[in-house]
SENU-122286 format. One record per residue (C-alpha): x negated, y, z negated; residue in three letters; residue number from 1. Coordinates in nm, 3 decimals, decimal comma, always signed. Example, Ala and Ser with C-alpha at 12.3 -4.5 7.8 and 13.67 -1.06 7.14 Angstrom:
<rs>
+---------+---------+---------+------+-----+
|    east |   north |      up | code | pos |
+---------+---------+---------+------+-----+
|  -1,230 |  -0,450 |  -0,780 |  ALA |   1 |
|  -1,367 |  -0,106 |  -0,714 |  SER |   2 |
+---------+---------+---------+------+-----+
</rs>
This chain:
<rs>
+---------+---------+---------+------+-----+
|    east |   north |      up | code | pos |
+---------+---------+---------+------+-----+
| -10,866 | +12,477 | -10,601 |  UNK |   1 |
| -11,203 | +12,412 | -10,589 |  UNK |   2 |
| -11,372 | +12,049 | -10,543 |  UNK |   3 |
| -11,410 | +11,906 | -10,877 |  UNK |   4 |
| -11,582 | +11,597 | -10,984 |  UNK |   5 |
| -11,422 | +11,263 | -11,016 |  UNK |   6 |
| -11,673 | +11,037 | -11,270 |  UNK |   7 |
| -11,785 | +10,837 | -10,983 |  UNK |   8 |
| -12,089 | +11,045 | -10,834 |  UNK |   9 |
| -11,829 | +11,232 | -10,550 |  UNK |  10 |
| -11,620 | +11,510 | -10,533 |  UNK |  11 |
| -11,268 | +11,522 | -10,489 |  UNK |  12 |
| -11,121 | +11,759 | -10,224 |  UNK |  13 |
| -10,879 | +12,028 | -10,329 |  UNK |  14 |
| -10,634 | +11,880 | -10,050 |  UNK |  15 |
| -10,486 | +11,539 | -10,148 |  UNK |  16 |
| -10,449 | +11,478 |  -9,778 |  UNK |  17 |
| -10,821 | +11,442 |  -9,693 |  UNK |  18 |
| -10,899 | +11,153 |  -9,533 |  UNK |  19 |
| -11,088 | +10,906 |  -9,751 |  UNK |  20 |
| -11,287 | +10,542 |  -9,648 |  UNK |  21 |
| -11,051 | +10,240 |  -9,647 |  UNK |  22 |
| -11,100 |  +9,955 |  -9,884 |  UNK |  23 |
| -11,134 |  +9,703 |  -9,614 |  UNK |  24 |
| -11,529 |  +9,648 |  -9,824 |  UNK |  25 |
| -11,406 |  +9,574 | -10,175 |  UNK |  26 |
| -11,332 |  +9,249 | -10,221 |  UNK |  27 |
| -11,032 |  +9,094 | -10,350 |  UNK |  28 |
| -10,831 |  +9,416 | -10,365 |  UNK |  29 |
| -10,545 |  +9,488 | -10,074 |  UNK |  30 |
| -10,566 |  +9,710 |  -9,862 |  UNK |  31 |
| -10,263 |  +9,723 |  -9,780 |  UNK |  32 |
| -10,145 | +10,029 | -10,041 |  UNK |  33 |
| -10,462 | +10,205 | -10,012 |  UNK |  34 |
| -10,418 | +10,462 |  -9,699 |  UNK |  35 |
| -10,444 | +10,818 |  -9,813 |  UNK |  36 |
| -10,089 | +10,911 |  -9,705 |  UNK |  37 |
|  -9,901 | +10,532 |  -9,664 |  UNK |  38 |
|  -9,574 | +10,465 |  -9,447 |  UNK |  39 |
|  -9,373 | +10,551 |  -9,755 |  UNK |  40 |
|  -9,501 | +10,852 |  -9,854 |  UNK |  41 |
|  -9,583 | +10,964 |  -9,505 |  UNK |  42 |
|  -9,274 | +11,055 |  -9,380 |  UNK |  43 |
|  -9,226 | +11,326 |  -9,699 |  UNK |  44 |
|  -9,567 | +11,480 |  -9,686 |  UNK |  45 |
|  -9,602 | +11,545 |  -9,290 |  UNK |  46 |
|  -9,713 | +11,882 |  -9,235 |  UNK |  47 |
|  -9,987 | +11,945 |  -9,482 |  UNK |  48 |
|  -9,681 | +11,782 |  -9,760 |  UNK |  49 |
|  -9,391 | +12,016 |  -9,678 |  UNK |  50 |
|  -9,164 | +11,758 |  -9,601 |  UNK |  51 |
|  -9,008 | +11,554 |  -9,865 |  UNK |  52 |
|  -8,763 | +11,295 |  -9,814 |  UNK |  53 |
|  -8,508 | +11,377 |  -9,594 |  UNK |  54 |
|  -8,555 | +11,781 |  -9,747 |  UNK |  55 |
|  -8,791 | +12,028 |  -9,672 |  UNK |  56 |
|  -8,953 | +12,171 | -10,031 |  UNK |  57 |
|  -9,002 | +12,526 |  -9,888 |  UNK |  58 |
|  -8,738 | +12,566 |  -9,677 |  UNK |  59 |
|  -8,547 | +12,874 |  -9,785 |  UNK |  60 |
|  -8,246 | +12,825 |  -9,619 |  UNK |  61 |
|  -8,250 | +12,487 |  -9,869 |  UNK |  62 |
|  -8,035 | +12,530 | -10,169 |  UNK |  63 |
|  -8,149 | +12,494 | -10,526 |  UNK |  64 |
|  -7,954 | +12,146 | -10,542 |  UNK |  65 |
|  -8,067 | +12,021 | -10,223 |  UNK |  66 |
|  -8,488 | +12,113 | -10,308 |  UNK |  67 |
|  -8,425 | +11,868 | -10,652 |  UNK |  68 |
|  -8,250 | +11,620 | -10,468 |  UNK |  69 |
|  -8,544 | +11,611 | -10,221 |  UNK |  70 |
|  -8,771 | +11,616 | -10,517 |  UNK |  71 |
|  -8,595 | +11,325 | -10,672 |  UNK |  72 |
|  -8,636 | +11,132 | -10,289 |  UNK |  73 |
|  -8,975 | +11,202 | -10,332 |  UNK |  74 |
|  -9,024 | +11,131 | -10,641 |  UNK |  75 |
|  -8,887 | +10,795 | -10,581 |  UNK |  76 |
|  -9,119 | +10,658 | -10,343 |  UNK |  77 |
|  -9,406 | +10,878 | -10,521 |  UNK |  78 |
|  -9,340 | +10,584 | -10,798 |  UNK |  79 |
|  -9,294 | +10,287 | -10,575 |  UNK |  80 |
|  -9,690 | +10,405 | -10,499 |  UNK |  81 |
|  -9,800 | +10,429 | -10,825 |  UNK |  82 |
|  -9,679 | +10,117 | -10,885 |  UNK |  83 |
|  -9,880 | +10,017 | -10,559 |  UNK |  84 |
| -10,214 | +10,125 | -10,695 |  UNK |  85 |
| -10,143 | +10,023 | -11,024 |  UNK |  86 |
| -10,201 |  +9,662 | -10,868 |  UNK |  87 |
| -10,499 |  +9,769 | -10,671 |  UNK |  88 |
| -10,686 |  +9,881 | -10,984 |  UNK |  89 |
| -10,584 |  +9,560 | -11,123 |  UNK |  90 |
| -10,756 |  +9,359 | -10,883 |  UNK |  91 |
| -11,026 |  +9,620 | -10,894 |  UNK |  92 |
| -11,130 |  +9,573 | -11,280 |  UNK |  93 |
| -11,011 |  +9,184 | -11,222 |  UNK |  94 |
| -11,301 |  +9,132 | -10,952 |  UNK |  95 |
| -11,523 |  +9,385 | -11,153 |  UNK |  96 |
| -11,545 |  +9,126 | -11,414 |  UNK |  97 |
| -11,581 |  +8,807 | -11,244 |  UNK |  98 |
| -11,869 |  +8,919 | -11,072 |  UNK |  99 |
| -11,985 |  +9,086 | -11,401 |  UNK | 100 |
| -11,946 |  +8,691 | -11,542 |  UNK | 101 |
| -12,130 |  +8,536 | -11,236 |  UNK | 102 |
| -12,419 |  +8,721 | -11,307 |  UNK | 103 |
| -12,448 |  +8,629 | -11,650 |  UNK | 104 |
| -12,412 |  +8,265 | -11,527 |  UNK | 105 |
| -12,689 |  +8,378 | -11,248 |  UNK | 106 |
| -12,924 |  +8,521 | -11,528 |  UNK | 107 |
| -12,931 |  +8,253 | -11,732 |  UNK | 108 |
| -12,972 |  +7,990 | -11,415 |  UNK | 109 |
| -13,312 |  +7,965 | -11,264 |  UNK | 110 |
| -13,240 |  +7,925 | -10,914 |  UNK | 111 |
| -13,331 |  +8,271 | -10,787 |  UNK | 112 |
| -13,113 |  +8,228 | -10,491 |  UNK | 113 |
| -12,823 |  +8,203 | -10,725 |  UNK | 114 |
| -12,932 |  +8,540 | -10,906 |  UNK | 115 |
| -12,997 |  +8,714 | -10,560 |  UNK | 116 |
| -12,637 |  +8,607 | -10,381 |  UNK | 117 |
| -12,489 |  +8,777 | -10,746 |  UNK | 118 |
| -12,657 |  +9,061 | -10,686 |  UNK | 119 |
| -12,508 |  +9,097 | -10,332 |  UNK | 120 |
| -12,187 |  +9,055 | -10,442 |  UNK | 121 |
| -12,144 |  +9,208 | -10,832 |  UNK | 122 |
| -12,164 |  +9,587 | -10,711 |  UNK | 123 |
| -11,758 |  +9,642 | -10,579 |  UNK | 124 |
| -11,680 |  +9,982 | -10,439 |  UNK | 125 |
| -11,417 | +10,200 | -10,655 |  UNK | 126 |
| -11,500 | +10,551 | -10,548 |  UNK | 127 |
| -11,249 | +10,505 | -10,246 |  UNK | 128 |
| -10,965 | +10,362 | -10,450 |  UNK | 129 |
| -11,025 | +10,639 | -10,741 |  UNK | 130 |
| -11,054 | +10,936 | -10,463 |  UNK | 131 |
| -10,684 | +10,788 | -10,310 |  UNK | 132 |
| -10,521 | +10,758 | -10,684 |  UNK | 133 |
| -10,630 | +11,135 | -10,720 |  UNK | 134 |
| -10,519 | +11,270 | -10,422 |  UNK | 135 |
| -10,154 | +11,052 | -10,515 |  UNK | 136 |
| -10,150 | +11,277 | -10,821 |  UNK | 137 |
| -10,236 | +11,565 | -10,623 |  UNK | 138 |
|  -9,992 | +11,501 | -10,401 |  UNK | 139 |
|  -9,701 | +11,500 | -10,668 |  UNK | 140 |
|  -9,776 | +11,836 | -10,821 |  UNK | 141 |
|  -9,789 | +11,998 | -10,481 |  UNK | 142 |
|  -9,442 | +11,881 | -10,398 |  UNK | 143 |
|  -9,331 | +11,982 | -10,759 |  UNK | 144 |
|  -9,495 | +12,298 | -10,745 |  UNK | 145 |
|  -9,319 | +12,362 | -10,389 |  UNK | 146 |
|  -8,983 | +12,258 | -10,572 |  UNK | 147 |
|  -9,019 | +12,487 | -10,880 |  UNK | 148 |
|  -9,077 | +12,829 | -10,664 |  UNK | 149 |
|  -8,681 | +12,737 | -10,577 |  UNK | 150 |
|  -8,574 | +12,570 | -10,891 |  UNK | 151 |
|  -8,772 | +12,609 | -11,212 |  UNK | 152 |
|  -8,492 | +12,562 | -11,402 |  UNK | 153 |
|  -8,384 | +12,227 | -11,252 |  UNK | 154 |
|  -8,793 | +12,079 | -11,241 |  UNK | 155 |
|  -8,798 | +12,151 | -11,608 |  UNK | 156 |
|  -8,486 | +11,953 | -11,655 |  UNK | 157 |
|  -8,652 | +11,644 | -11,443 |  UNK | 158 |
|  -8,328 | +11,481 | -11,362 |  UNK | 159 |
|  -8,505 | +11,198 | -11,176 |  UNK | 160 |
|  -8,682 | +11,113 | -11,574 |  UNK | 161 |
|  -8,466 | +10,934 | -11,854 |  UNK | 162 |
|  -8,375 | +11,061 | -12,159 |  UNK | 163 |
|  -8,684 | +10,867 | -12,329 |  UNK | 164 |
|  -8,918 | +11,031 | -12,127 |  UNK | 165 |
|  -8,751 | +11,371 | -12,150 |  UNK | 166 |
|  -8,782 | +11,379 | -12,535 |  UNK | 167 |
|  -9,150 | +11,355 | -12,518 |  UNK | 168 |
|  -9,210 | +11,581 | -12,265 |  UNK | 169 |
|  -9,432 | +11,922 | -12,281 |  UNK | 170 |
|  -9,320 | +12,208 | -12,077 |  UNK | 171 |
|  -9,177 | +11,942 | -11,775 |  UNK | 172 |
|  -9,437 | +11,658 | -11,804 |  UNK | 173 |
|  -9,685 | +11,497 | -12,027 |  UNK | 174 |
|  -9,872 | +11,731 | -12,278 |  UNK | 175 |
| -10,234 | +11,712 | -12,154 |  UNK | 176 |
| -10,391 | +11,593 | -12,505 |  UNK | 177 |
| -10,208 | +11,265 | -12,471 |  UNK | 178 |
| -10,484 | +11,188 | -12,252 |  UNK | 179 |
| -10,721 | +11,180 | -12,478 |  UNK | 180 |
| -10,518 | +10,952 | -12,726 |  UNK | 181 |
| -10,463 | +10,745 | -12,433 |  UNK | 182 |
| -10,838 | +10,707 | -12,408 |  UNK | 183 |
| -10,919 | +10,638 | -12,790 |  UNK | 184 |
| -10,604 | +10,357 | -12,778 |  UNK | 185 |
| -10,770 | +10,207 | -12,482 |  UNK | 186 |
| -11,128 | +10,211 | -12,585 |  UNK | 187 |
| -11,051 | +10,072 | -12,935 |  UNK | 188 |
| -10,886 |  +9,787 | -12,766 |  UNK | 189 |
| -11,165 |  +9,691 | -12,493 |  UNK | 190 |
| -11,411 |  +9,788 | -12,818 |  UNK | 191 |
| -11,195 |  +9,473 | -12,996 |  UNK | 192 |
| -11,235 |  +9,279 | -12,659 |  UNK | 193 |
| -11,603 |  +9,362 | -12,622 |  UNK | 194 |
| -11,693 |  +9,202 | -12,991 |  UNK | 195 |
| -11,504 |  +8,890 | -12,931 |  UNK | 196 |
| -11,648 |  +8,852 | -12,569 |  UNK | 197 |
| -12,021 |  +8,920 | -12,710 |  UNK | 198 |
| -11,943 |  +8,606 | -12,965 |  UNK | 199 |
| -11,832 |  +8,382 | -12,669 |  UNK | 200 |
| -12,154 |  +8,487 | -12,484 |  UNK | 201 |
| -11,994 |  +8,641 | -12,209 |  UNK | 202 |
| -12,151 |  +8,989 | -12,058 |  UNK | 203 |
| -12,037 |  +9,332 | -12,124 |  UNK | 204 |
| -11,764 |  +9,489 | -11,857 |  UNK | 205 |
| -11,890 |  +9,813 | -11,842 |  UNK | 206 |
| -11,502 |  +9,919 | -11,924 |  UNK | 207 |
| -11,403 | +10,192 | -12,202 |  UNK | 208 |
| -11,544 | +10,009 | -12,506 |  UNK | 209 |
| -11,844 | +10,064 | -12,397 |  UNK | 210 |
| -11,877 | +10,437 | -12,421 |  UNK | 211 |
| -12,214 | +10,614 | -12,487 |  UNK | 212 |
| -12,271 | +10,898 | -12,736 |  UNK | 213 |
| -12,335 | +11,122 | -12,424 |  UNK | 214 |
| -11,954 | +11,056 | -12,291 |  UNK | 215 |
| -11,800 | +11,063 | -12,609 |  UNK | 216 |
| -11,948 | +11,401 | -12,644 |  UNK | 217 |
| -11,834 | +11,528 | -12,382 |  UNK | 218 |
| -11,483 | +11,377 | -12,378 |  UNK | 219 |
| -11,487 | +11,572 | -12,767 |  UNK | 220 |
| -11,583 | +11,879 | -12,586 |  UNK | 221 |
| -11,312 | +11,855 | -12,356 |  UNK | 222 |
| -11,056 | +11,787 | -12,603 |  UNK | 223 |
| -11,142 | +12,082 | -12,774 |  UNK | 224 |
| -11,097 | +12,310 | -12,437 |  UNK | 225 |
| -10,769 | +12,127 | -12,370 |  UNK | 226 |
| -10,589 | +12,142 | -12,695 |  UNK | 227 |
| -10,712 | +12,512 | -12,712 |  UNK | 228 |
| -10,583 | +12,563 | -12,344 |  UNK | 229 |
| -10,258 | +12,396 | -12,408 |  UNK | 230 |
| -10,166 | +12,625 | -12,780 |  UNK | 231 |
| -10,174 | +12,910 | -12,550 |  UNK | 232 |
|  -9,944 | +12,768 | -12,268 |  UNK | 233 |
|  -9,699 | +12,673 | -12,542 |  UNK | 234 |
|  -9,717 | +12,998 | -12,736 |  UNK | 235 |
|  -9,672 | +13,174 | -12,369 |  UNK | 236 |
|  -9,374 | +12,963 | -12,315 |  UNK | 237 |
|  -9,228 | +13,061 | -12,712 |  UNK | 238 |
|  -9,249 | +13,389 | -12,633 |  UNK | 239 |
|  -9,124 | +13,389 | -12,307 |  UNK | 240 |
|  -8,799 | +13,163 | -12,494 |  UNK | 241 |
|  -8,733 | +13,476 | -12,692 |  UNK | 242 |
|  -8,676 | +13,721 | -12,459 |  UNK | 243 |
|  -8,343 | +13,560 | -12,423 |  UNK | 244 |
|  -8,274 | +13,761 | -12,680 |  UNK | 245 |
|  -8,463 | +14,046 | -12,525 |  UNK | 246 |
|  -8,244 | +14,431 | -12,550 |  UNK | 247 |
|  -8,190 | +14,380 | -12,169 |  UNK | 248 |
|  -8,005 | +14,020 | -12,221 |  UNK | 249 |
|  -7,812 | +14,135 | -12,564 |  UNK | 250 |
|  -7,665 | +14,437 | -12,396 |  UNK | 251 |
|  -7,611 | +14,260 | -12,081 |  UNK | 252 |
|  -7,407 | +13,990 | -12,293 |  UNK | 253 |
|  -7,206 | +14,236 | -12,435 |  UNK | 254 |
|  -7,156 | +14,418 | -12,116 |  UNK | 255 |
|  -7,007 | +14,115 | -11,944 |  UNK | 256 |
|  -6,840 | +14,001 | -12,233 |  UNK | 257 |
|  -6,621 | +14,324 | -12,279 |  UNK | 258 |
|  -6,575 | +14,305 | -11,868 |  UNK | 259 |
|  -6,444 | +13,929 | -11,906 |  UNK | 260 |
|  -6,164 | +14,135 | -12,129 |  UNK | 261 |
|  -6,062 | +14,402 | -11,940 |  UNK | 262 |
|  -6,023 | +14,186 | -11,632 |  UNK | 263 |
|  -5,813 | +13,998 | -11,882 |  UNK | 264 |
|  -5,624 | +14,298 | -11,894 |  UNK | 265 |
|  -5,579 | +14,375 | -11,541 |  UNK | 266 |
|  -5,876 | +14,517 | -11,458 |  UNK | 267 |
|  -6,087 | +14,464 | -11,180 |  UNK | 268 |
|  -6,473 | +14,481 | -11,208 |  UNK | 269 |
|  -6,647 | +14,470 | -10,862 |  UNK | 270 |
|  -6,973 | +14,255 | -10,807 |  UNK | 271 |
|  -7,200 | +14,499 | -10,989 |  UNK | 272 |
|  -7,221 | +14,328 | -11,355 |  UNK | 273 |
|  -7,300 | +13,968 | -11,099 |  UNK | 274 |
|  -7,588 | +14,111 | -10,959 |  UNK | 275 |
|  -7,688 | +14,233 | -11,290 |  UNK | 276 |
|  -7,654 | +13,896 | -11,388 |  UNK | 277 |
|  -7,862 | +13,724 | -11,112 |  UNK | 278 |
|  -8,112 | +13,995 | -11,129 |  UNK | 279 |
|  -8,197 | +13,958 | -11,485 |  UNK | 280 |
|  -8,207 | +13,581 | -11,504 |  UNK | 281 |
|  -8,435 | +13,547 | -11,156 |  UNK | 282 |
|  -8,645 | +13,748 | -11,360 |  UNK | 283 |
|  -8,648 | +13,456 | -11,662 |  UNK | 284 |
|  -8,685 | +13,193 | -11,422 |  UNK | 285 |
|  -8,988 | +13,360 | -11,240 |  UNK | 286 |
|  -9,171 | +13,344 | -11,588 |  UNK | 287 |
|  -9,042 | +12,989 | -11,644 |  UNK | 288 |
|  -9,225 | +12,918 | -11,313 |  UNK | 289 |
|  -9,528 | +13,051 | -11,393 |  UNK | 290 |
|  -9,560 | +12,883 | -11,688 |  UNK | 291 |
|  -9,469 | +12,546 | -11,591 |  UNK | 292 |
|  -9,719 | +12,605 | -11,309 |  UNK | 293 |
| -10,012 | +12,631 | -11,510 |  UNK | 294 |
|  -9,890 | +12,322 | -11,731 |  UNK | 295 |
|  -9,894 | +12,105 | -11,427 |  UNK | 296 |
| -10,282 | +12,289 | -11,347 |  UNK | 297 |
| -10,373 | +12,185 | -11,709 |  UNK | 298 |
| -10,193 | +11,858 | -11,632 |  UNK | 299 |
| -10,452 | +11,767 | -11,301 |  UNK | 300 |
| -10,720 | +11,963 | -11,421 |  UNK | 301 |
| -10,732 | +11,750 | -11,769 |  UNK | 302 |
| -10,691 | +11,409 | -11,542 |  UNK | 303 |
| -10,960 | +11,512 | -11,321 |  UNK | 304 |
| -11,215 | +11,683 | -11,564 |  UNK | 305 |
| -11,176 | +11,352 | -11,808 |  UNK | 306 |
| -11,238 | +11,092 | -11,511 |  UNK | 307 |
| -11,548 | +11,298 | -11,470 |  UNK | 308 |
| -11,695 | +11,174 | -11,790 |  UNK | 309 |
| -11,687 | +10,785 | -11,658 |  UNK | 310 |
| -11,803 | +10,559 | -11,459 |  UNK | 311 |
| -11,652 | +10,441 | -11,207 |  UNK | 312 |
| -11,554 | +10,085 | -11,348 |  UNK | 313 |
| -11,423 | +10,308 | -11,625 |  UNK | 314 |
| -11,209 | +10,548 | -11,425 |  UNK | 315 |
| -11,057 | +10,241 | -11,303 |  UNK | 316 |
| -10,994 | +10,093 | -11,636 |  UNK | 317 |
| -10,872 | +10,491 | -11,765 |  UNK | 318 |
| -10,600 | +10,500 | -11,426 |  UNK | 319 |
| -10,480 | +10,122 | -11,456 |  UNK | 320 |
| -10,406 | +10,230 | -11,869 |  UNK | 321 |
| -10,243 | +10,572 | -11,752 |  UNK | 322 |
|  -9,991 | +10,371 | -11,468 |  UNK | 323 |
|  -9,944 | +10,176 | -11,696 |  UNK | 324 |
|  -9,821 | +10,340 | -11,941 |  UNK | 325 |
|  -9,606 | +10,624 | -11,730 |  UNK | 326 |
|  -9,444 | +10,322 | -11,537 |  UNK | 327 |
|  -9,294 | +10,120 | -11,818 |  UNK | 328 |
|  -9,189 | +10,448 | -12,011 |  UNK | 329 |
|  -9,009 | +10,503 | -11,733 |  UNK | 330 |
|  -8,872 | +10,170 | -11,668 |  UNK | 331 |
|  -8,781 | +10,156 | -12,033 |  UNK | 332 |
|  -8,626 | +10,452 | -12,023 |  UNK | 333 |
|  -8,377 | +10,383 | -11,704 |  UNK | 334 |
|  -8,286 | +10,112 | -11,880 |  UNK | 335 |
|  -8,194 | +10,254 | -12,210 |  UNK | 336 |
|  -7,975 | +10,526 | -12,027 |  UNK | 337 |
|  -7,753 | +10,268 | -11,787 |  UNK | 338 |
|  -7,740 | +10,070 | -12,157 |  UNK | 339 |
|  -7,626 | +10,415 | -12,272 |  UNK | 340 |
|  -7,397 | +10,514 | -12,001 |  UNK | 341 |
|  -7,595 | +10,810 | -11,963 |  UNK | 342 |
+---------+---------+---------+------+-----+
</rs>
């Protein structure tokens, strides 16, 4: 994968594990989360990411049941870290506009020293701490990638999601257009914000309700291209659901099923009609692989490309609404299935 532009004036490396500036410069956010590969998550992606947990993802002597239960290791922590930099782009956008208020109270002061010790400090650095949430995202489809080659089956079944969040997922994640209604929700809210802050005579925050006609055109653009990209994924994956009932599967079905009765009468039927089995089904799970490989590409591509489109303050703003979003589905979710007794 190519570099591809993150919205704050730098590219982001194809490799999530690229080392990137620490945030020891921006002020009131911890740095403590904010290493490109922290103690948590450092012990799963050693070796370029192909350790995970206490599994190796790409180990073929792994079984199918051990790669999602590494997965679900890693997935574990994986959240823990969102959850991490969720508070860091808290403090981020928190900072962001208390220095964007101080230098409304600096304008309107005339003490120039004032206005020039504002304009020292009203400028925080968020390229680092968008580049590391990037590469965190990056990081979790390479692992899941790594799992599906040995279990598409089980990565589209997510067993480390709850039932909530499985009945809204798209093809083993979240369908790439919701990004876009994630951004409308958002702006319209900080739009809402914006008027009542303008009638209290505070400053503008620079944050998603404040848009211009050049973004939104281009985030419309790139709506278009995703929704068109994502119609073909799921008519790839409809077809690709009918050849269950594909000539090769209905004869095989009937096949085993009149072998199930002879060996109820005594006869024995080697391993040939197994292998038949295996052989034919690898052969469904390959294209299940491939297609839930380029959902996850649409997936990053879609985060990536729309980030592009902001500023920086607003890529903030755009990452702090998605975390927040993903992490109390989830938490909802876990809670409605021990309720449940799922």
């Amino acid at each position: 994968m190519s570099s591809v532009p993150n919205g704050t004036g730098n590219n982001v490396a194809s490799s999530p594990l690229k080392a990137t500036p620490t945030m020891s410069f921006l002020p009131n956010v911890a740095s403590s989360s904010l290493k490109t590969t922290t103690p948590i998550m450092s012990s799963q992606l050693s070796n370029g990411g192909n350790n995970v947990a206490s599994g190796a993802i790409g180990n073929g002597s792994s079984t199918s049941e051990s790669e999602l239960l590494s997965f679900q290791r890693f997935f574990e922590h994986w959240i823990v870290e969102q959850n991490k930099y969720l508070q860091d782009l808290i403090s981020a956008s928190k900072h962001h506009e208390q220095a964007a208020n101080a230098s409304t109270m600096a304008a309107e002061s005339k003490d120039r020293a004032d206005r020039d010790e504002v304009r020292i400090t009203d400028k925080p650095h968020f390229r680092p701490l968008i580049d590391q949430v990037i590469q965190h995202y990056e990081q979790y489809y390479q692992a899941k990638s790594r799992c599906a080659k040995h279990d598409a089956i089980g990565v589209l079944k997510a067993p480390w999601t709850s039932a909530l969040e499985n009945a809204f997922m798209w093809i083993g994640g979240w369908r790439p257009s919701m990004a876009f209604h994630l951004l409308y929700s958002k702006s319209g809210q900080q739009t809402e914000e914006k008027l009542a802050s303008f009638f209290q005579g505070t400053s503008s925050r620079g944050d998603l309700g404040d848009l211009s006609p050049s973004q939104l055109s281009k985030v419309d653009e790139l709506q278009r291209r995703t929704i068109r990209e994502e119609r073909e994924i799921t008519e790839k994956m409809a077809k690709h659901q009918e050849t269950v009932a594909d000539s090769a599967m209905v004869e095989l079905s009937h096949a085993v099923t009149e072998l199930i009765r002879s060996e109820g009468e005594g006869q024995s039927s080697g391993g040939i009609e197994k292998e038949r089995v295996e052989s034919v089904l690898a052969l469904k799970e390959e294209g299940l692989e491939k297609i839930l490989l380029r959902a996850d590409d649409l997936r990053l591509r879609t985060l990536k490309e729309i980030l592009a489109v902001f500023t920086p303050i607003q890529a903030v703003h755009f990452l702090t609404a998605a975390a927040e979003l993903h992490l109390r589905l989830h938490d909802w979710g876990m809670k409605k299935d021990v309720t449940a007794g799922h």
